[in-house]
VMD Tcl script that draws the C-alpha trace (Angstrom):
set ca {
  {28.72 -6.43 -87.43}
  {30.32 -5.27 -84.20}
  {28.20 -5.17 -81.08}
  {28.71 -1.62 -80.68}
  {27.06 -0.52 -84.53}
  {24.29 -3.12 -83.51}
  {23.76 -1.51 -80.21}
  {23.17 1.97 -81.90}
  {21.53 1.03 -84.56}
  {18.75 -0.59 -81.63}
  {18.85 2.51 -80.35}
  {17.86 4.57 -82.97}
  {15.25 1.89 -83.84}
  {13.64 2.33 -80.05}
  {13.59 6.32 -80.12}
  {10.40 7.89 -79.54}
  {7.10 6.50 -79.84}
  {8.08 4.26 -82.33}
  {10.39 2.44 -79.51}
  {7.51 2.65 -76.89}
  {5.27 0.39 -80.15}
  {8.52 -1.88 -80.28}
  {8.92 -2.45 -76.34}
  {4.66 -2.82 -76.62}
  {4.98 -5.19 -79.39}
  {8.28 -7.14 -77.66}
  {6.66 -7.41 -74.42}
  {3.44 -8.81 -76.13}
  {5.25 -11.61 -77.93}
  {7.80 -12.75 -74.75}
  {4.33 -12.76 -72.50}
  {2.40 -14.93 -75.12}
  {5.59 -17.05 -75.80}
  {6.06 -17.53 -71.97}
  {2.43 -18.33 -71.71}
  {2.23 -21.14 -74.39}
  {5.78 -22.61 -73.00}
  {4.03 -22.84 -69.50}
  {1.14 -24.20 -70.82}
  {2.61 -26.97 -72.22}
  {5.01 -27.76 -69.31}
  {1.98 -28.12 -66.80}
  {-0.31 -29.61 -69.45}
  {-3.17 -26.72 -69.02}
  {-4.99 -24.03 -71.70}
  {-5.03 -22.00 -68.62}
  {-1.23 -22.08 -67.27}
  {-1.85 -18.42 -65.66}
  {-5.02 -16.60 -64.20}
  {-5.74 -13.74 -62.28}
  {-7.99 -13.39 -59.54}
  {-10.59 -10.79 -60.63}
  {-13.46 -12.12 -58.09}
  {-13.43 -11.27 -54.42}
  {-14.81 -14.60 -53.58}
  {-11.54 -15.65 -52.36}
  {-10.63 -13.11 -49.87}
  {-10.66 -13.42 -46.00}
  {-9.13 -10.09 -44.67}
  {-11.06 -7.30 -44.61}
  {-8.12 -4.83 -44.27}
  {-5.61 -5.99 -47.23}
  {-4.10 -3.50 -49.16}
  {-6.87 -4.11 -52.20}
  {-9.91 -4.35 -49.44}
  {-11.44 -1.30 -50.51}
  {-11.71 -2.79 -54.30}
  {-13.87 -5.37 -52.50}
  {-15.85 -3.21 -50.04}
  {-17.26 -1.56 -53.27}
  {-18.44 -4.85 -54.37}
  {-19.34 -6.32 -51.83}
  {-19.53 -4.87 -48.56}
  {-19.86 -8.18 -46.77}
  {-17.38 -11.52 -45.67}
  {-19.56 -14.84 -45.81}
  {-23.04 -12.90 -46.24}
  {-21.87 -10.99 -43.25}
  {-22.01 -7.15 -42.99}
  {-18.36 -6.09 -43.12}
  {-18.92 -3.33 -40.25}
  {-19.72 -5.85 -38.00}
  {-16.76 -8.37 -38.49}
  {-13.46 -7.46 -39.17}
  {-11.37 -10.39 -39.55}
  {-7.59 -10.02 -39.76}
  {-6.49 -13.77 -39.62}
  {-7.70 -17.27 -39.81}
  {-8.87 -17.77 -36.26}
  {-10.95 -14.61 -37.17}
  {-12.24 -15.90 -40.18}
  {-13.20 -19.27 -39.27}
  {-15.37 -17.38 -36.70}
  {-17.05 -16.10 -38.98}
  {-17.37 -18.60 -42.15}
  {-15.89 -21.96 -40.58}
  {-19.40 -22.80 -39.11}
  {-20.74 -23.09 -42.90}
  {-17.48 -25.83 -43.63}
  {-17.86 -27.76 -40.46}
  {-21.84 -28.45 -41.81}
  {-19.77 -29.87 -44.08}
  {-17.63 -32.01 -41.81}
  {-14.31 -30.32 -43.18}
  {-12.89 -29.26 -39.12}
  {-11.12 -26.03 -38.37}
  {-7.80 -27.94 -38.26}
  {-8.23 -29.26 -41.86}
  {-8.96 -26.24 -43.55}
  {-5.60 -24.84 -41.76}
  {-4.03 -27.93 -43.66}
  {-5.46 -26.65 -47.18}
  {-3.06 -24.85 -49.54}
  {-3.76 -20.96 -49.50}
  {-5.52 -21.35 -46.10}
  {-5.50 -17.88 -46.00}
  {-7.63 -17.65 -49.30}
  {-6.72 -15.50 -52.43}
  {-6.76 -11.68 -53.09}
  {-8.18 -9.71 -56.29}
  {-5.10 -8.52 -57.66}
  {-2.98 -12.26 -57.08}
  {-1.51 -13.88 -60.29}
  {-2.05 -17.96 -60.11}
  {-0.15 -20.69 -61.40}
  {-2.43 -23.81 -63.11}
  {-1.42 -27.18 -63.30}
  {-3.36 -29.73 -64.79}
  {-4.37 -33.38 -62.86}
  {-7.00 -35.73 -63.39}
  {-6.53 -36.58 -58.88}
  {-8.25 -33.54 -56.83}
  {-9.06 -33.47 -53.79}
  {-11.26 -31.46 -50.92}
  {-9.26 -28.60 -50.03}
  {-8.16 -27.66 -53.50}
  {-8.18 -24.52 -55.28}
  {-9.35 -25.14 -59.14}
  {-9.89 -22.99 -62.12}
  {-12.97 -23.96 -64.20}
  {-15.62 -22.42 -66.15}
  {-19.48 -22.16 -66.53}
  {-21.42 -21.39 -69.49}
  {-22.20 -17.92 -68.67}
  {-18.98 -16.57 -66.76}
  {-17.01 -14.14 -69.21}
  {-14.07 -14.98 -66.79}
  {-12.33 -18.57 -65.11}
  {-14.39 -18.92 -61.91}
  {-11.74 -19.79 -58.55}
  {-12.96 -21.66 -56.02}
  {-12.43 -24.31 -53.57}
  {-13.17 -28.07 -53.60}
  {-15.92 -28.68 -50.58}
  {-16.83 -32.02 -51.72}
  {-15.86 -35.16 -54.41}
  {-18.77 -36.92 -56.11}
  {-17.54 -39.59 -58.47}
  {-16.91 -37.27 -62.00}
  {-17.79 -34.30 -60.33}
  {-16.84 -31.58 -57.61}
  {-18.50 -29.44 -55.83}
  {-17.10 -25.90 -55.10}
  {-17.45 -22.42 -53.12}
  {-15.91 -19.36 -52.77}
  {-14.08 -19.05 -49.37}
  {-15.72 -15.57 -49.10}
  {-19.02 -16.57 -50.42}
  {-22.12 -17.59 -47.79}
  {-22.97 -20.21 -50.00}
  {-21.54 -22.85 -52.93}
  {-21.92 -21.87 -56.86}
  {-21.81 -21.14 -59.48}
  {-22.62 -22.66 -62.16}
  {-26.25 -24.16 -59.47}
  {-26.69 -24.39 -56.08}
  {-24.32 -26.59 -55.09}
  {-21.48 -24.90 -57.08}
  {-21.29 -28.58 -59.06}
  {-18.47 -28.46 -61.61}
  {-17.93 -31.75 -63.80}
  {-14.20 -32.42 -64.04}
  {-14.33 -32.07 -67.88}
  {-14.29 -28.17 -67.12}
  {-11.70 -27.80 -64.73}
  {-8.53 -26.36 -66.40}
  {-6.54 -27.68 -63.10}
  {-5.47 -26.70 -59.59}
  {-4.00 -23.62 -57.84}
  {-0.04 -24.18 -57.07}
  {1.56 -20.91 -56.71}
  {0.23 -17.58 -56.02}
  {2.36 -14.52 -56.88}
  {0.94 -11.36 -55.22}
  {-0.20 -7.93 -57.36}
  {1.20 -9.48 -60.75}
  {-2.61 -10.33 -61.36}
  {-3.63 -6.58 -61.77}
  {-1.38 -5.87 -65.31}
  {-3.92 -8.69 -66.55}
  {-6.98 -7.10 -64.79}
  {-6.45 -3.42 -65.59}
  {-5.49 -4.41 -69.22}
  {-8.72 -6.13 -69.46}
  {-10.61 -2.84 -68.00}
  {-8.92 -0.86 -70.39}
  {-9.31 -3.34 -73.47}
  {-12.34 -5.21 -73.20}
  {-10.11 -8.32 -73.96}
  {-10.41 -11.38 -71.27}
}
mol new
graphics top color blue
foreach p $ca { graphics top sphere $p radius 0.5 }
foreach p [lrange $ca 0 end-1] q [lrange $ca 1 end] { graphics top cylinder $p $q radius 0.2 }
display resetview
């Protein structure tokens, strides 16, 4: 069969809404295919998350800030209308006196990957390691989260990690200390890709599906 009769006979197949249920059902497959191929090249269940959580956000006048400001209304327990920060040096004045309790200096955050934190709305990359270390972004969950908590490593303990939000004033979940046993940690942040997250995150709205 020439390519030309194939071609047209695609085209008739795609007319209409039956096409739109094709494309639907095409792009479906290719995204779950894509996602079982990545998950297997970085070793993870969770090759791909999106950041539904504001606990992750340092700038106060992003383009998604307002989806925040709903939520939350505050940066580090701090009133929003009273601190505006619109780059690191204004954010660490704000938070960095919570991370230097913890003996982790200005200087070394700047060293951490995604210094700058994470926006609602960002599509992440997982990989999968057994070596973490203070400074990382992981991907776990807790027993009562509906979606993959993403936070940052504060602190190593032997089998266990203990995490916070860079937005949050204080660690957790899943307790207090925002103590996460390595056995739940689907891996570390590597990549970031910017907006891609919201296709996941207004599907879910609209579906009810995680």
């Amino acid at each position: 069969m020439k390519y030309k009769e194939i071609k047209n006979k695609w085209d008739k197949l795609t007319e209409g809404w039956f096409g739109n249920i094709v494309y639907l059902f095409l792009g479906f497959v290719i995204a779950y295919s894509f996602n079982i191929f990545l998950g297997y090249a970085l070793n993870t269940d969770t090759p791909v998350v999106a950041v539904y959580s504001c606990s992750m956000e340092h700038n106060t006048f992003n383009n998604w800030w307002i989806y925040c400001n709903l939520r939350l209304n505050e940066i580090c327990g701090k009133d929003i209308n009273d601190y505006n920060p619109t780059n690191f040096d204004d954010y660490w004045k704000i938070c960095g006196s919570w991370y230097e309790s913890q003996n982790i200096s200005k200087e070394e955050f700047k060293s951490f990957a995604f210094k700058d934190g994470l926006e609602v709305g960002d599509m992440i990359v997982v990989l999968n390691t057994e070596k973490f270390d203070v400074g990382n972004i992981i991907i776990f969950n807790t027993d009562t989260g509906k979606f993959p908590i993403i936070h940052r490593i504060y602190s190593i303990n032997g089998g266990t990690v203990m995490t916070k939000g860079d937005n949050n004033p204080s660690p957790g979940p899943p307790n207090p200390y925002g103590t996460v046993n390595v056995n739940s940690i689907h891996g570390k942040a590597i990549l970031k890709i910017p907006l891609l997250g919201w296709v996941k995150i207004l599907f879910t709205q609209v579906t009810g599906i995680p």
